[in-house]
C-alpha positions in Angstrom: 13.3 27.0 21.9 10.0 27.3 21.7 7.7 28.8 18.3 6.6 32.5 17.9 3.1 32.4 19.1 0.3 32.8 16.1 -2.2 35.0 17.7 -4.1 31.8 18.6 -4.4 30.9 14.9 -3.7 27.7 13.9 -1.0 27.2 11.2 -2.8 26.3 8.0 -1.8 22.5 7.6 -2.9 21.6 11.3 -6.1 23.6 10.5 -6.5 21.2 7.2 -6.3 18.4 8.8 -8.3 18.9 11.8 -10.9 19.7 9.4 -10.0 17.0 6.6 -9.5 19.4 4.2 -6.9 19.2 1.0 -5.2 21.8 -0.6 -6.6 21.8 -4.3 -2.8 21.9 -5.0 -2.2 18.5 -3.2 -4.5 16.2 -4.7 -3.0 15.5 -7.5 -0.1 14.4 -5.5 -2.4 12.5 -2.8 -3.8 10.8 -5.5 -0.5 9.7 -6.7 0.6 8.6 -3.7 -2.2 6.2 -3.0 -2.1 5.1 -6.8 1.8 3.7 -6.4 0.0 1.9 -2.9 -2.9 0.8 -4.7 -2.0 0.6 -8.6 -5.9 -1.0 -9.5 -7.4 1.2 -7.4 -9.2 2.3 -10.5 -10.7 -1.5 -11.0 -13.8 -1.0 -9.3 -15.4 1.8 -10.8 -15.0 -0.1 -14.2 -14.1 2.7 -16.6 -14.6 2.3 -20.0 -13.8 5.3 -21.5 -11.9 8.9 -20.9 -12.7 12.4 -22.2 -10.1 14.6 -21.9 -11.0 18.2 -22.7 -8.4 20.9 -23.2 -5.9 18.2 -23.2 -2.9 20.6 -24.5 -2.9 22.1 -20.2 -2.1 18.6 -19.2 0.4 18.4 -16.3 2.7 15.4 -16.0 1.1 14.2 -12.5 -2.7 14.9 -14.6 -0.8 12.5 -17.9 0.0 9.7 -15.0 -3.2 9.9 -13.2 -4.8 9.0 -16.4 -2.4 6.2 -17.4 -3.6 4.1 -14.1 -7.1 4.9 -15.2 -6.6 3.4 -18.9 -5.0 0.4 -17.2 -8.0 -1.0 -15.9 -9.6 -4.3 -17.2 -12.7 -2.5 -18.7 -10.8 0.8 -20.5 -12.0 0.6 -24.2 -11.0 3.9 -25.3 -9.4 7.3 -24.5 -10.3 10.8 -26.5 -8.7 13.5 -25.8 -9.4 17.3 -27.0 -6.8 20.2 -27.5 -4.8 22.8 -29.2 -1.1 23.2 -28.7 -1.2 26.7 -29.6 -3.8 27.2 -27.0 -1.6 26.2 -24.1 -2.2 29.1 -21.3 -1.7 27.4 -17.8 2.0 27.0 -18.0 2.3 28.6 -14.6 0.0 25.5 -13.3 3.2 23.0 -14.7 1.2 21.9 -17.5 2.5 21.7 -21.2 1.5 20.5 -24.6 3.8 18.0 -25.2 1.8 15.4 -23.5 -1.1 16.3 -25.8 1.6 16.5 -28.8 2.7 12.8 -27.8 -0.8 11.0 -29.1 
């Protein structure tokens, strides 16, 4: 069979691409990705140290993306900003308990 026709528009993702264009949703993930292919990808902008503001709406992808960071050679120190009670983007998949875990 073939698809419905569109109208001549072009579905969204093949509309992204041709214009190399990311969902804001998908970069966390993309990032991800190419973290577990590149694990010092990090390395070479020689980060030394991590403000995280509003840390109680971290999401679990946001908590890995910044372990790779602090695994880099130069990472002296991480600071990180927050109230629990304060926790509003639940709909986003975030929750405090990273933030409760320092």
């Amino acid at each position: 069979g073939s698809l419905p026709s569109t109208g001549g528009i072009m579905p969204c993702n093949a509309l992204l691409k041709k214009e190399c264009l990311v969902e804001y949703a998908d970069q966390e993930m993309l990032l991800l990705d190419m973290l577990e292919k590149d694990p010092y990808y990090f390395e070479q902008y020689g980060l030394r140290h991590i403000l995280v503001d509003e840390c109680q709406d971290t999401s679990e992808n946001q908590f890995r993306i910044l372990k790779y960071m602090a695994c880099t050679s130069s990472f002296e120190s991480l600071m990180v900003v927050g109230d629990d009670s304060q926790s509003i983007y639940g709909f986003r998949y975030t929750t405090p308990k990273f933030f409760l875990q320092f």
